[in-house]
C-alpha positions in Angstrom: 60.9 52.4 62.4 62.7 55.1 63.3 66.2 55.5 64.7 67.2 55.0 68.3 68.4 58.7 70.0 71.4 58.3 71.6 72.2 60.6 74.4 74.6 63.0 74.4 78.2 61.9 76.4 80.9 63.4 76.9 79.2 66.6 77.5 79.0 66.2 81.3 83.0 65.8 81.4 83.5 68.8 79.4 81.5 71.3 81.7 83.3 70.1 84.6 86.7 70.5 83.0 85.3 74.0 81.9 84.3 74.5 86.1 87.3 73.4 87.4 89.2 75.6 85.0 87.4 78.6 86.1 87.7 77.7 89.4 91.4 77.1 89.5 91.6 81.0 87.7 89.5 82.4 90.9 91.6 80.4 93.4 94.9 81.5 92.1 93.6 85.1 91.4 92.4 85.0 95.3 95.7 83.6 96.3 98.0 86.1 94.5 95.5 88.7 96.0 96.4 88.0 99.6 99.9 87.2 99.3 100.3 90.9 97.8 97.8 92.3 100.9 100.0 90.5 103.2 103.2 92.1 101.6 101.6 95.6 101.9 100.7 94.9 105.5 104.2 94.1 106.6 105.2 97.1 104.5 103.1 99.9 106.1 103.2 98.7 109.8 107.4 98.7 109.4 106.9 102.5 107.7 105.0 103.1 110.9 107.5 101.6 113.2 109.8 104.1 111.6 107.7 107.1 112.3 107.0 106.8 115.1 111.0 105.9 116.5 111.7 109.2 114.6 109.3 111.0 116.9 110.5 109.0 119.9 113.8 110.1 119.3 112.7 113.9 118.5 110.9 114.5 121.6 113.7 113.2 123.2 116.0 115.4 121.9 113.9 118.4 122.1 113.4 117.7 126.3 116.9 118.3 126.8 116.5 121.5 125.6 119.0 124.1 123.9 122.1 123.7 126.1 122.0 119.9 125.9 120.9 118.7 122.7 123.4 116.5 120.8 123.9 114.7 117.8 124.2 110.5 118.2 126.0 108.5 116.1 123.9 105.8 114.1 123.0 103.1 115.9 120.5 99.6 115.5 117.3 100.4 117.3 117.0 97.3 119.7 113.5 96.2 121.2 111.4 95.9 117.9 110.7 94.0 115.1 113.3 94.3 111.8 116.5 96.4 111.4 115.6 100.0 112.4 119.4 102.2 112.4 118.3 105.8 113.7 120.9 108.5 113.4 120.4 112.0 115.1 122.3 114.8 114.0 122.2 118.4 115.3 123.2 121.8 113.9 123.5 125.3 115.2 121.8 127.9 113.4 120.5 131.8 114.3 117.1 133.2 113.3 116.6 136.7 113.1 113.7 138.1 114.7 112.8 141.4 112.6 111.0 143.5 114.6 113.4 144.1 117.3 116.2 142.9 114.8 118.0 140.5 117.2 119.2 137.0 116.5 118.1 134.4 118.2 121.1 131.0 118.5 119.0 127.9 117.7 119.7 124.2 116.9 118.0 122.0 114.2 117.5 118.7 115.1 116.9 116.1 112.3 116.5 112.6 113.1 116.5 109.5 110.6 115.9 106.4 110.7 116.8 103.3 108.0 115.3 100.2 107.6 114.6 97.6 105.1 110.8 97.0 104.1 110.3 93.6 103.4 111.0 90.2 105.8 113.3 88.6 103.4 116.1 91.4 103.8 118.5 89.0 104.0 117.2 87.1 100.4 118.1 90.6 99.2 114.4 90.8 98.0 113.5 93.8 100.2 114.4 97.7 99.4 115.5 100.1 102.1 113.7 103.1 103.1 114.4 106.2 104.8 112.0 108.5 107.4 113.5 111.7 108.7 111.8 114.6 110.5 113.6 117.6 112.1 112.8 120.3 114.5 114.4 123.3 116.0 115.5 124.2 119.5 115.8 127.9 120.7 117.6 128.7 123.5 
């Protein structure tokens, strides 16, 4: 008479362990994912903000014209989101046209704006980053 075959146990247990192990890796891999796309988000659209209150402010600047362009003191930009401090400075310079070897009085305008990168500025997790852009006024 031969021997009774017992089933295999245990076996069933083990592969779902295995499962839920693999699974638990995807989730937290998938997790960590958007928490980083999320960070990199709020990142770039504040680095946008930024650029585009430097322009703002240099097209301002540049519509007065020669004979009214001046320099503003840094201030907090009010009316968007995070701490924005733009600071506008102006400086006279003179070009030299060659041909008919005259100079030419000009100002250089150079705008820049400060702001921290992250939500948790005040955690003192975030860095702070600077945009600047400059143009020049002839009169």
């Amino acid at each position: 008479m031969r021997a009774p075959i017992t089933p295999p146990r245990a076996y069933l247990l083990l592969e779902v362990a295995i499962g839920g192990a693999v699974v638990a890796v995807i989730v937290g891999s998938i997790l960590t994912s958007l928490s980083q796309a999320r960070t990199m988000t709020i990142v770039v659209g504040r680095d946008q903000t930024a650029s585009q209150l430097v322009v703002e402010k240099l097209d301002e600047r540049r519509a007065l014209g020669f004979t009214l362009v001046s320099a503003e003191a840094p201030a907090t930009v009010t009316g968007v989101t995070g701490l924005y401090t733009r600071e506008t400075t102006v400086a006279t310079c003179t070009e030299v046209i060659p041909a008919p070897g005259t100079n030419l009085p000009c100002k250089d305008i150079t705008v820049t704006v400060t702001y921290q990168t992250s939500q948790n500025a005040k955690m003192g997790t975030s860095t702070t980053r600077t945009t600047r852009a400059s143009a020049r006024v002839y009169q």
